[in-house]
LUMDRENDREN-381399 format. One line per 10 residues: number of its first residue (from 0); their letters; for each residue x, y, z of N, C-alpha, C, CB. Coordinates in Angstrom, 2 decimals, padded with zeros to 5 digits. Glycine has a CB too. Example, Ala and Ser with C-alpha at 12.3 -4.5 7.8 and 13.67 -1.06 7.14 Angstrom:
0) AS) 013.19,-005.69,007.80,012.30,-004.50,007.80,013.20,-003.30,007.80,011.31,-004.47,009.05  012.85,-002.25,007.08,013.67,-001.06,007.14,012.90,000.03,007.87,014.08,-000.60,005.72;
This chain:
0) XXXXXXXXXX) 021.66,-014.82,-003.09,020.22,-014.91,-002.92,019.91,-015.72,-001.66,019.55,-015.55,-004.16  019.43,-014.86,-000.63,018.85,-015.49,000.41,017.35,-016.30,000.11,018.72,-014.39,001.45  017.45,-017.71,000.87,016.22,-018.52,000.64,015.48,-018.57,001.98,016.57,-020.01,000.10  014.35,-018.88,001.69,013.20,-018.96,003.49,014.25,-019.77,004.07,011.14,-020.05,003.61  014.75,-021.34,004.00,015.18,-021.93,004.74,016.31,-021.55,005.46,015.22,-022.78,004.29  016.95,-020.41,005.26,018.57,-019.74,005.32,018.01,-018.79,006.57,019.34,-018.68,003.57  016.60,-018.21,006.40,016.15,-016.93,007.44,016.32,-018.24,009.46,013.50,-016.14,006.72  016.95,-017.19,010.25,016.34,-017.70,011.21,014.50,-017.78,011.76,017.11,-017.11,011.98  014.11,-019.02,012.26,012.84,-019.28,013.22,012.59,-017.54,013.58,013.28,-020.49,014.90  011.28,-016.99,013.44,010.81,-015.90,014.37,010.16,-016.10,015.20,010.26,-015.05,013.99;
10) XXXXXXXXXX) 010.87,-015.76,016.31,010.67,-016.18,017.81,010.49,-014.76,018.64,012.09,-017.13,018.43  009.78,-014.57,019.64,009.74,-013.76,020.28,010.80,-012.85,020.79,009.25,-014.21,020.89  011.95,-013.40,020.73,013.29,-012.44,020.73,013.37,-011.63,020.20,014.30,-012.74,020.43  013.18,-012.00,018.81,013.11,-011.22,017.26,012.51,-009.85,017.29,012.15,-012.07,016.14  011.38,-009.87,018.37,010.33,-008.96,017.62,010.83,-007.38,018.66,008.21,-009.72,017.87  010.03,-006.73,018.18,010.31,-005.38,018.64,008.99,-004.54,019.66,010.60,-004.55,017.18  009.02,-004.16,020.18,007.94,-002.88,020.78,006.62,-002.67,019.98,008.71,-001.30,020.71  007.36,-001.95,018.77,006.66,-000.83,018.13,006.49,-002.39,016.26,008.15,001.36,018.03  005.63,-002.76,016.18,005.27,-003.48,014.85,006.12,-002.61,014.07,003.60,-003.55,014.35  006.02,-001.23,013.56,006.36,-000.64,012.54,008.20,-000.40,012.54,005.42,000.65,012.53;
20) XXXXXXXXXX) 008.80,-000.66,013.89,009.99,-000.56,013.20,010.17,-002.32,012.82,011.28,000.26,014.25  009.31,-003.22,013.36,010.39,-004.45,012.33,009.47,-004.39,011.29,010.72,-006.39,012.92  008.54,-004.32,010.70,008.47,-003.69,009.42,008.90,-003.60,008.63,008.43,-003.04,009.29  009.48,-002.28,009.33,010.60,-001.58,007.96,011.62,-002.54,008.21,011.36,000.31,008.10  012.06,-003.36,009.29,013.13,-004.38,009.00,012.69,-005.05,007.94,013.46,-005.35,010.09  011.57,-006.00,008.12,011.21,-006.76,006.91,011.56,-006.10,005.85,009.88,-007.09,006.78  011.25,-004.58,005.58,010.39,-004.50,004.09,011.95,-003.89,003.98,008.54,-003.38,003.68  012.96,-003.84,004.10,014.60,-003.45,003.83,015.01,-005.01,003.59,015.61,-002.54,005.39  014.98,-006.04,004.33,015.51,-007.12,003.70,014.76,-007.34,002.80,015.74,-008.17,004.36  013.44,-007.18,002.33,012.88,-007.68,001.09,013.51,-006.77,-000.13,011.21,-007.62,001.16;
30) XXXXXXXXXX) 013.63,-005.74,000.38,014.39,-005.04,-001.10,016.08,-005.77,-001.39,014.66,-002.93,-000.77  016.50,-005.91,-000.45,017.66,-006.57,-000.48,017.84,-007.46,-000.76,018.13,-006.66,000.19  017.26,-008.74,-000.90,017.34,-010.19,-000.61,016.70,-010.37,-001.77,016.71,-010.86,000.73  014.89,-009.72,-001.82,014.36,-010.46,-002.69,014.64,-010.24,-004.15,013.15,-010.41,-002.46  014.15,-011.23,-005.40,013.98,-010.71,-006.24,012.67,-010.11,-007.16,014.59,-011.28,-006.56  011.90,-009.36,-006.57,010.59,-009.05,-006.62,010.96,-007.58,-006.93,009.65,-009.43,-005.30  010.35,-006.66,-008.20,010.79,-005.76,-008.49,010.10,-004.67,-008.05,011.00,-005.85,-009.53  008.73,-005.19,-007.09,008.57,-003.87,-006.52,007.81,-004.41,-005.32,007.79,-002.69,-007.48  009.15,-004.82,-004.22,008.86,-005.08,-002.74,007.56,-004.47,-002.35,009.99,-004.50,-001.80  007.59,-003.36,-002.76,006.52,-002.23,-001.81,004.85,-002.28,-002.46,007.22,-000.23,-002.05;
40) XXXXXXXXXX) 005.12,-003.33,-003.33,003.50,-003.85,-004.14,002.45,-004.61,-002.66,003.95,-005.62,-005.79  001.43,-004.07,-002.57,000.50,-004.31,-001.38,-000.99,-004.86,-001.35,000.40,-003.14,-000.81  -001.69,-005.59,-001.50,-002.78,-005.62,-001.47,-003.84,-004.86,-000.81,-002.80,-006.44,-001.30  -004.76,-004.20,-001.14,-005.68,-003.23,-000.58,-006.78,-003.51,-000.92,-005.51,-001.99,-000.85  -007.47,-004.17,000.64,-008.32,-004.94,000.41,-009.41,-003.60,001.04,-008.11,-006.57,001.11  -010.07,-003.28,000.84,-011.42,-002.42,001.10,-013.02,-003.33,001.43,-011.63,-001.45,-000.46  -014.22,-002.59,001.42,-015.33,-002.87,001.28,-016.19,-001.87,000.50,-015.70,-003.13,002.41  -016.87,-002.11,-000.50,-017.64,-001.27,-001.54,-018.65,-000.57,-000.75,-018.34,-002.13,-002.76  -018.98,000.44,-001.24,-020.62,001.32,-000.36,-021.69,-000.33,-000.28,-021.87,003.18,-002.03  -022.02,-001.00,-001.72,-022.61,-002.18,-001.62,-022.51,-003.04,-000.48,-022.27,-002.79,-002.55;
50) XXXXXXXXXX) -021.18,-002.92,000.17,-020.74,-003.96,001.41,-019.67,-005.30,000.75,-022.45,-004.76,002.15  -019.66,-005.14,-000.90,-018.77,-006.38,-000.88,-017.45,-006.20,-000.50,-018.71,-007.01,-002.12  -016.77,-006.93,-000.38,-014.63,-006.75,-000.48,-014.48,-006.63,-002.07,-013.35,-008.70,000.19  -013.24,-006.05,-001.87,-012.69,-005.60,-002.96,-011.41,-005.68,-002.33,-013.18,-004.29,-003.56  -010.44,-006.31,-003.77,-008.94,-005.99,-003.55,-008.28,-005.83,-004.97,-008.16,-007.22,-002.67  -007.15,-004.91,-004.88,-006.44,-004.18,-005.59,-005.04,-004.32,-005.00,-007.00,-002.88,-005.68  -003.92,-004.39,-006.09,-002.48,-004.19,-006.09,-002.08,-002.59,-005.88,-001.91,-004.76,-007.50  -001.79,-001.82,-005.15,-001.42,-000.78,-004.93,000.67,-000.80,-004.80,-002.42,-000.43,-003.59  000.99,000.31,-004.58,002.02,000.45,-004.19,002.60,001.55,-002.94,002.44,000.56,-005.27  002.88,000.95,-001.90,003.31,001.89,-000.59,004.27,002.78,-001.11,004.01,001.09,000.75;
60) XXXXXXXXXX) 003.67,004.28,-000.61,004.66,004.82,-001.41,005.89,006.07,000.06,003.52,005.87,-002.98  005.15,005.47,000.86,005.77,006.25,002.27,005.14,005.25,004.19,004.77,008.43,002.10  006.80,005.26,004.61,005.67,004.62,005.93,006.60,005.44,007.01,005.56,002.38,006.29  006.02,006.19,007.65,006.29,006.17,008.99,005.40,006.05,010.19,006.85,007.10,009.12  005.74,006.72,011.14,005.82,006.55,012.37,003.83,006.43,012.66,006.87,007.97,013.11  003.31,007.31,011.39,001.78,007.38,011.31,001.53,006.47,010.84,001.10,008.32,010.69  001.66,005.65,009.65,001.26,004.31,008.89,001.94,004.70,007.52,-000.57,003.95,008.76  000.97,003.93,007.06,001.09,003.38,005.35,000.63,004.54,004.63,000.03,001.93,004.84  001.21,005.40,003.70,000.69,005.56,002.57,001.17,005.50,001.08,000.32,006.46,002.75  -000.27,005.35,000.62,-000.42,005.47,-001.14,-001.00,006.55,-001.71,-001.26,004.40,-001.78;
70) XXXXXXXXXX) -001.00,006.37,-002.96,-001.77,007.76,-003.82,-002.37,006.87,-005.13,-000.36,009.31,-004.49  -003.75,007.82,-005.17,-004.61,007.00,-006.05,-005.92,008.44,-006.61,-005.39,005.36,-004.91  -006.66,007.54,-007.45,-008.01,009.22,-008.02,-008.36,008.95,-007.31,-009.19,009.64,-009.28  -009.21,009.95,-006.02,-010.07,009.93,-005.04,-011.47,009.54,-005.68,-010.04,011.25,-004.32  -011.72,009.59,-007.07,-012.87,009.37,-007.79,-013.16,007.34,-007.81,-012.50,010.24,-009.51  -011.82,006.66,-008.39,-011.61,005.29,-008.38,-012.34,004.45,-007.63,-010.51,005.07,-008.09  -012.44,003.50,-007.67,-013.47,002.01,-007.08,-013.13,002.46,-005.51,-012.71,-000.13,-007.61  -011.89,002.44,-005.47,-011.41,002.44,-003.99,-011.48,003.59,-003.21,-010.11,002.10,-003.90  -011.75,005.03,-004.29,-011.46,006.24,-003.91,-013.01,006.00,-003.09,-011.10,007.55,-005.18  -014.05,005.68,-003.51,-015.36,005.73,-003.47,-016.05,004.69,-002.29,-015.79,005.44,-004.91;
80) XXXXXXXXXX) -015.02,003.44,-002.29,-014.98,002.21,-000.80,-014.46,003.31,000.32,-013.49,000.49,-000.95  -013.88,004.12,000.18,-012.89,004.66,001.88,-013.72,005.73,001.95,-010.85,005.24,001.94  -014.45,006.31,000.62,-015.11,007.21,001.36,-016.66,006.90,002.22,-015.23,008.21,000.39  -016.78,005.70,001.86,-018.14,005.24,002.69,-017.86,004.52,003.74,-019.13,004.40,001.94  -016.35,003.49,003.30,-016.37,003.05,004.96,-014.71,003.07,004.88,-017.28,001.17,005.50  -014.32,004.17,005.74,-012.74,004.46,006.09,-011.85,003.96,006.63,-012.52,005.21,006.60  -012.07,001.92,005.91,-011.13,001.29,006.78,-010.73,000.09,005.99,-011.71,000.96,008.22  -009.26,-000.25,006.04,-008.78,-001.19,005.23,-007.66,-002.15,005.91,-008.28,-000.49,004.05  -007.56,-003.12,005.05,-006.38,-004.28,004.63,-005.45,-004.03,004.08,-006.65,-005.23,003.89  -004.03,-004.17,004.52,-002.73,-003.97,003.46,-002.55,-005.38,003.88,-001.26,-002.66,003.72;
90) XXXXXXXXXX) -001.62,-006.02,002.53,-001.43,-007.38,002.66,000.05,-007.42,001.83,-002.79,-008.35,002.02  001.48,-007.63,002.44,002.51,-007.64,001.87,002.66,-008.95,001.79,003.45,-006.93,002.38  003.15,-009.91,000.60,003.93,-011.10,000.76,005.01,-010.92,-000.21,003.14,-012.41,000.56  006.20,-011.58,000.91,007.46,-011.70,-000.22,007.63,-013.10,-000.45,008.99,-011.06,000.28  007.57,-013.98,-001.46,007.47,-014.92,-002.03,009.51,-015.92,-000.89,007.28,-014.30,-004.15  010.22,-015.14,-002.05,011.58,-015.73,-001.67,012.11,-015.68,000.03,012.66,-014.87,-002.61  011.84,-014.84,000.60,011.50,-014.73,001.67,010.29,-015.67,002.65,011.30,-013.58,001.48  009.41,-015.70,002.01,008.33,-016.26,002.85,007.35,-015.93,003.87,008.74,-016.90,003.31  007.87,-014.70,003.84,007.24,-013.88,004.72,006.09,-012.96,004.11,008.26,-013.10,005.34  005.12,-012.72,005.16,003.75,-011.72,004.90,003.52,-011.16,006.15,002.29,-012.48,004.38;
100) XXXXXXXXXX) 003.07,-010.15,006.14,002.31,-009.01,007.16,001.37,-008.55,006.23,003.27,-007.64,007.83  000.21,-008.53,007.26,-001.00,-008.37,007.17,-001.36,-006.58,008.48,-001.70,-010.19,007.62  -002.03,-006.05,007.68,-002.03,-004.67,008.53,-003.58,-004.53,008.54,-001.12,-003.19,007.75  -004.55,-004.05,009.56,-005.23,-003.34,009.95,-005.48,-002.29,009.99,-005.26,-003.46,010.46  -006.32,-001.24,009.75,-006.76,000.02,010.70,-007.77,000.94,009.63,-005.17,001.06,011.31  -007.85,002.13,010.03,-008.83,003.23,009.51,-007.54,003.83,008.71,-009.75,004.37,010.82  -008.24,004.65,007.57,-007.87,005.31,006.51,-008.09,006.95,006.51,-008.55,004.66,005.48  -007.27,007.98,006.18,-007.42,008.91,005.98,-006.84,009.69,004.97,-007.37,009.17,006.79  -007.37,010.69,004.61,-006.56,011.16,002.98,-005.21,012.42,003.46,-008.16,012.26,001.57  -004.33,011.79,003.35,-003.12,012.64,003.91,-003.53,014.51,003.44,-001.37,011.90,002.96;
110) XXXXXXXXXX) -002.71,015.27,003.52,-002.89,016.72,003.70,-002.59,017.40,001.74,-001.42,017.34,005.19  -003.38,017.89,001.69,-002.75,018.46,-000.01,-001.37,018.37,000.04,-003.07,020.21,-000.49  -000.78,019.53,001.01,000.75,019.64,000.94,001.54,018.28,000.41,001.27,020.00,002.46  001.05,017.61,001.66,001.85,015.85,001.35,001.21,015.60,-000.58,000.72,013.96,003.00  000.07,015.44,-000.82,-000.09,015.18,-002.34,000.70,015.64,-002.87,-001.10,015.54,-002.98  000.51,016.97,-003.00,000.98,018.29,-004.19,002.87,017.97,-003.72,000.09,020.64,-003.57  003.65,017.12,-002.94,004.86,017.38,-003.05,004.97,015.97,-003.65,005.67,017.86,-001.78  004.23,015.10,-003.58,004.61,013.66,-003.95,004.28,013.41,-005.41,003.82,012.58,-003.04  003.14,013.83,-005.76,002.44,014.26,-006.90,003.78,015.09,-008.04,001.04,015.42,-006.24  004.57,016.14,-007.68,005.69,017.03,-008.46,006.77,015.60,-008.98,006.65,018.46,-007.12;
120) XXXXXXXXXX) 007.19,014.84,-007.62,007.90,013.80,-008.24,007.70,012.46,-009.06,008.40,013.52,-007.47  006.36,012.79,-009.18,006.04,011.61,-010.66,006.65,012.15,-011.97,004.15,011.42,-011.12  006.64,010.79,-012.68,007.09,011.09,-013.98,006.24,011.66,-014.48,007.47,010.19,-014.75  006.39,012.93,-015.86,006.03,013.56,-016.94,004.55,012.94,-016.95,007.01,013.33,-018.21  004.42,011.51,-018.01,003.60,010.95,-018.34,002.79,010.49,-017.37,003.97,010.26,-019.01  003.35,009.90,-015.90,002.34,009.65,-014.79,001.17,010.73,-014.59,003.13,009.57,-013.48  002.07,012.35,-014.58,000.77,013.15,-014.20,-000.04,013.49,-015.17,000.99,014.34,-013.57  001.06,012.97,-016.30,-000.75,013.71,-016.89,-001.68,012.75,-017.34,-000.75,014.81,-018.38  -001.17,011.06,-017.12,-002.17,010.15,-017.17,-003.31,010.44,-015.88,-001.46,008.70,-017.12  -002.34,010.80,-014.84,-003.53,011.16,-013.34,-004.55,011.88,-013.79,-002.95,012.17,-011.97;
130) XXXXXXXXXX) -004.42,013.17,-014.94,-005.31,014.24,-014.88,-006.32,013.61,-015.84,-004.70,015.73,-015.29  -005.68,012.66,-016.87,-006.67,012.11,-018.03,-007.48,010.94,-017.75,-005.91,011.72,-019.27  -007.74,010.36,-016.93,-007.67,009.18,-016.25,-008.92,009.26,-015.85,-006.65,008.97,-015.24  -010.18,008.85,-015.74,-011.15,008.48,-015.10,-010.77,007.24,-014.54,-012.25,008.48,-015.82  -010.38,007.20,-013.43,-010.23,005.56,-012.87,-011.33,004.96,-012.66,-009.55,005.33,-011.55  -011.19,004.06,-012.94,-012.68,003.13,-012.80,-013.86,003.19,-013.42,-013.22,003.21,-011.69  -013.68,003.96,-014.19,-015.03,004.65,-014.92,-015.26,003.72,-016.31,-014.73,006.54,-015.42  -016.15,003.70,-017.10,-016.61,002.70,-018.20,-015.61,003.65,-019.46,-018.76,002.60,-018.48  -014.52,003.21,-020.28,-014.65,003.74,-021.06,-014.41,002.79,-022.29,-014.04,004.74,-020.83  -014.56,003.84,-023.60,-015.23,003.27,-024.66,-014.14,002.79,-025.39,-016.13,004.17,-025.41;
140) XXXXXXXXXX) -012.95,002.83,-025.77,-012.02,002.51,-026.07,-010.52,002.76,-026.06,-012.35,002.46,-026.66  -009.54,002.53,-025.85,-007.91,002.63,-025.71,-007.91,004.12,-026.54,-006.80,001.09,-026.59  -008.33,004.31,-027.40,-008.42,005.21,-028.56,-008.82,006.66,-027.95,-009.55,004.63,-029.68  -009.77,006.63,-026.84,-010.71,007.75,-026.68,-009.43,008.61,-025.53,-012.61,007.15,-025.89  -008.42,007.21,-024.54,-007.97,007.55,-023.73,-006.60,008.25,-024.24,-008.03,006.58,-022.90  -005.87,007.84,-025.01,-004.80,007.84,-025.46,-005.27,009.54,-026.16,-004.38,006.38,-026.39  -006.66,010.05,-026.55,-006.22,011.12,-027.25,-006.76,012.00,-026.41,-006.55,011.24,-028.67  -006.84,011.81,-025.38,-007.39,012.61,-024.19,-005.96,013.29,-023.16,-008.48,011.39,-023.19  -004.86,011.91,-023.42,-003.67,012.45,-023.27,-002.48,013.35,-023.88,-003.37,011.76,-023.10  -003.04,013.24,-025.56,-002.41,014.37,-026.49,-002.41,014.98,-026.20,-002.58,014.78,-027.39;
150) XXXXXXXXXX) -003.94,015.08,-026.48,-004.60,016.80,-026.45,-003.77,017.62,-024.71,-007.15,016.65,-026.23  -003.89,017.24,-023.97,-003.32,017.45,-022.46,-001.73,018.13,-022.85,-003.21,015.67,-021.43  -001.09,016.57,-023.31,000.10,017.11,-023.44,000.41,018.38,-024.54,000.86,015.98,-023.70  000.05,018.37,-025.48,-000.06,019.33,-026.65,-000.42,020.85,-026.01,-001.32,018.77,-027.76  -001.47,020.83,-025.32,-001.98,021.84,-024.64,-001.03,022.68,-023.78,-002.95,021.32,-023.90  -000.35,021.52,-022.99,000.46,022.41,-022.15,002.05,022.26,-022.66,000.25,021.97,-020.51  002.15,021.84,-023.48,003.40,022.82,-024.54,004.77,021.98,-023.30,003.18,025.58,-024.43  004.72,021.38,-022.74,005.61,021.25,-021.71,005.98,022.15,-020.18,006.56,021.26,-022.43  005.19,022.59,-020.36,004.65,023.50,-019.12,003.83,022.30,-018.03,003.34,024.91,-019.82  004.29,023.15,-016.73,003.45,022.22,-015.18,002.42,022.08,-015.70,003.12,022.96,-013.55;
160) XXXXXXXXXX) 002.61,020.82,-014.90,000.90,019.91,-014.95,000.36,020.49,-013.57,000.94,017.69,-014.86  -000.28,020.40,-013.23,-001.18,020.77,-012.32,-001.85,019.96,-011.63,-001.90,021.42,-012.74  -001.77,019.40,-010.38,-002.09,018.14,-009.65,-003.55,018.31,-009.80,-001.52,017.98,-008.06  -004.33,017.09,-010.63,-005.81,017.17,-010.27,-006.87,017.05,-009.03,-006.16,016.43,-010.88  -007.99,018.01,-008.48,-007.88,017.79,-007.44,-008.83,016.25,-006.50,-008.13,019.15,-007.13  -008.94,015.90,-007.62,-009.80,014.00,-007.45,-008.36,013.10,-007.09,-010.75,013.09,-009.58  -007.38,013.80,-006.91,-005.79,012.41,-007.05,-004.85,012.97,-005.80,-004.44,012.55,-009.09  -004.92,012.28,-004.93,-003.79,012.58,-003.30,-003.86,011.22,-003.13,-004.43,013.67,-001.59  -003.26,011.31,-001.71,-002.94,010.30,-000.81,-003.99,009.75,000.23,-001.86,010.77,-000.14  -003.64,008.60,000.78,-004.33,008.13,002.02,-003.60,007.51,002.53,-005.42,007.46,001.99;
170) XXXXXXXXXX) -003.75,007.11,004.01,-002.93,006.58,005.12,-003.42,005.81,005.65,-002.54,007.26,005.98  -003.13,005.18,005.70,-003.43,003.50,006.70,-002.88,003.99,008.21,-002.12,001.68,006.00  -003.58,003.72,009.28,-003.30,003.81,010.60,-003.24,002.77,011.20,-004.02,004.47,011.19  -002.43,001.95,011.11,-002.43,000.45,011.76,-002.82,000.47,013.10,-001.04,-000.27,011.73  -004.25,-000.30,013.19,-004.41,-000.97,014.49,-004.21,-002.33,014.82,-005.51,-000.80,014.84  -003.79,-003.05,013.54,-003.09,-004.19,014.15,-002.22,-004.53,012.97,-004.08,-005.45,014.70  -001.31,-005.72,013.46,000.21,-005.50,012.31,000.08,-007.15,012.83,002.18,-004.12,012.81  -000.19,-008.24,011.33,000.02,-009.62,011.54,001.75,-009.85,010.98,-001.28,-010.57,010.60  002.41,-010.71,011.47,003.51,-011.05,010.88,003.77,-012.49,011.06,004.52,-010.25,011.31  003.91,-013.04,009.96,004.01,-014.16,009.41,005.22,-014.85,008.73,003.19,-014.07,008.70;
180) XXXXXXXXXX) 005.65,-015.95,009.23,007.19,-016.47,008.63,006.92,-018.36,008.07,008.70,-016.33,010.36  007.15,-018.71,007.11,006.97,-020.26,006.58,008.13,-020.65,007.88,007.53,-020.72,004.48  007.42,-021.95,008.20,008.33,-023.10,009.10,008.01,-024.55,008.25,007.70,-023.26,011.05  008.66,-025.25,008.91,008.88,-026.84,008.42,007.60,-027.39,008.55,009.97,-027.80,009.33  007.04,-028.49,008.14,005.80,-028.72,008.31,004.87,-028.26,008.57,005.67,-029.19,008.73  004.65,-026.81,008.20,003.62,-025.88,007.81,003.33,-025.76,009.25,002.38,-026.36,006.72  004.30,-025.87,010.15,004.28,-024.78,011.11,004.80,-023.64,011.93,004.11,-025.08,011.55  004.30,-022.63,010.76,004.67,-021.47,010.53,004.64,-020.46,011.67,004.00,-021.12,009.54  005.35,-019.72,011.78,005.18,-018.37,013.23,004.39,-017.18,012.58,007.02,-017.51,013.91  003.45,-016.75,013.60,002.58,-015.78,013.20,002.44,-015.04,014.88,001.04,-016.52,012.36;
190) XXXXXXXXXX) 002.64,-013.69,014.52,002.77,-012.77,016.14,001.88,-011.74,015.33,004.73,-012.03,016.93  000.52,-011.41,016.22,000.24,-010.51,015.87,-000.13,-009.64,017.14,-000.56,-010.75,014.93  000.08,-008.31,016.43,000.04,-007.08,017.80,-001.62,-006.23,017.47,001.84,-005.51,017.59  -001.42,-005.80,018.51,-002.68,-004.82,018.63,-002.43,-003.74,019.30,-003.84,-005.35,019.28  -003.23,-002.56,018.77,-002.91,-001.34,019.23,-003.43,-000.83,020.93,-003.53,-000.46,018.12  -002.89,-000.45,021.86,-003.99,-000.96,023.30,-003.32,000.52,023.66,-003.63,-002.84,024.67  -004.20,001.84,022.93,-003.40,002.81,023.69,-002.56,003.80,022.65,-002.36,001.97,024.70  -001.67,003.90,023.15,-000.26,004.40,023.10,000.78,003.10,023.18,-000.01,005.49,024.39  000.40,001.90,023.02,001.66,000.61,023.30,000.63,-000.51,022.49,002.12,000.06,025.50  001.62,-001.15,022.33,001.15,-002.92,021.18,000.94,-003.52,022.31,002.57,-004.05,019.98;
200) XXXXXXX) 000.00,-004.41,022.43,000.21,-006.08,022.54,000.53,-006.91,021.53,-000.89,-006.72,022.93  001.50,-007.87,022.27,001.51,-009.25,020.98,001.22,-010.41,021.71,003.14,-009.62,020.10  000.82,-011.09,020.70,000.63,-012.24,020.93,000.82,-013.63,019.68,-000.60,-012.02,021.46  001.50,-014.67,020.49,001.71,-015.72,019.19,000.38,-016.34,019.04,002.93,-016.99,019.43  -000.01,-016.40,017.47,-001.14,-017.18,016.73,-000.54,-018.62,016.33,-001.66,-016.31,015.30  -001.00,-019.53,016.46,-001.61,-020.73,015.72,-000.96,-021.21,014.67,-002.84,-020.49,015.25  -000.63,-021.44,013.68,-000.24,-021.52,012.53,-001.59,-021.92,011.88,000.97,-022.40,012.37;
């Protein structure tokens, strides 16, 4: 078990071009190192049509070269924040590590195709909680939900579920990527980049 104090200082040597490949450096030693059972747990911080913040535990479920994505009901608290204002917060911290990145940018709902293939590899019970599921919605008791999923499963005899069409993906487009490391007397390294283009700037923050 690797501890913060064991990681080398992040120093400008360290860092890379492109935010998103040390990233995925980070987020590979956090699966490795840490003991946190689901590294890829994210904060998703939004703003409501109302204008307040809102944040939610999500889970990254793909990153490349485009950004971040997750999958969620397009109907949900959050489905309903991105569709009024199409721009969010991802917030990773790994505790044993010590480390956090903080991400920036606009949101978009990835392509059916991408859903409908990511959507096939959920478990049994995931999809057809997706289809039974009013996210966010008022309901009346554990009781009403649970037989809303029988009836579903019963119905379709074990036969395809059928991706509902309120439940895909969205993508985070990072326009800026904070990265953050604990130091000795709480003075910690923080480099954050910005998108200027086709190329990052970085620059060291403050602690």
């Amino acid at each position: 078990m690797t501890s913060p104090t064991t990681l080398p200082p992040l120093r400008a040597s360290l860092l890379t071009d492109d935010p998103l490949e040390l990233f995925a450096r980070w987020f590979e030693e956090a699966r490795e190192l840490s003991r946190m059972e689901y590294p890829n747990a994210m904060t998703l911080s939004t703003v409501t049509p109302e204008g307040m913040p809102d944040g939610r535990i999500v889970l990254l479920k793909e990153l490349d070269a485009r950004g971040f994505t997750f999958y969620t009901n397009y109907r949900s608290a959050k489905g309903r924040a991105l569709a009024q204002h199409p721009k969010a917060a991802l917030t990773f911290y790994w505790d044993d590590l010590a480390r956090q990145v903080r991400i920036r940018g606009p949101v978009e709902r990835v392509s059916s195709e991408e859903s409908e293939a990511y959507f096939r590899t959920r478990p049994r019970g995931s999809r057809i909680g997706a289809c039974v599921s009013d996210q966010s919605r008022p309901l009346g008791g554990r009781e009403a939900l649970e037989a809303r999923y029988r009836a579903m499963e019963a119905r379709l005899e074990g036969g395809e579920i059928p991706r509902p069409d309120h439940w895909g993906g969205y993508r985070l487009l990072p326009a800026e990527m904070e990265f953050w490391q604990a130091g000795g007397n709480r003075l910690h390294d923080r480099f954050l980049y910005r998108r200027n283009g086709d190329h990052w700037a970085v620059e060291r923050l403050a602690p």
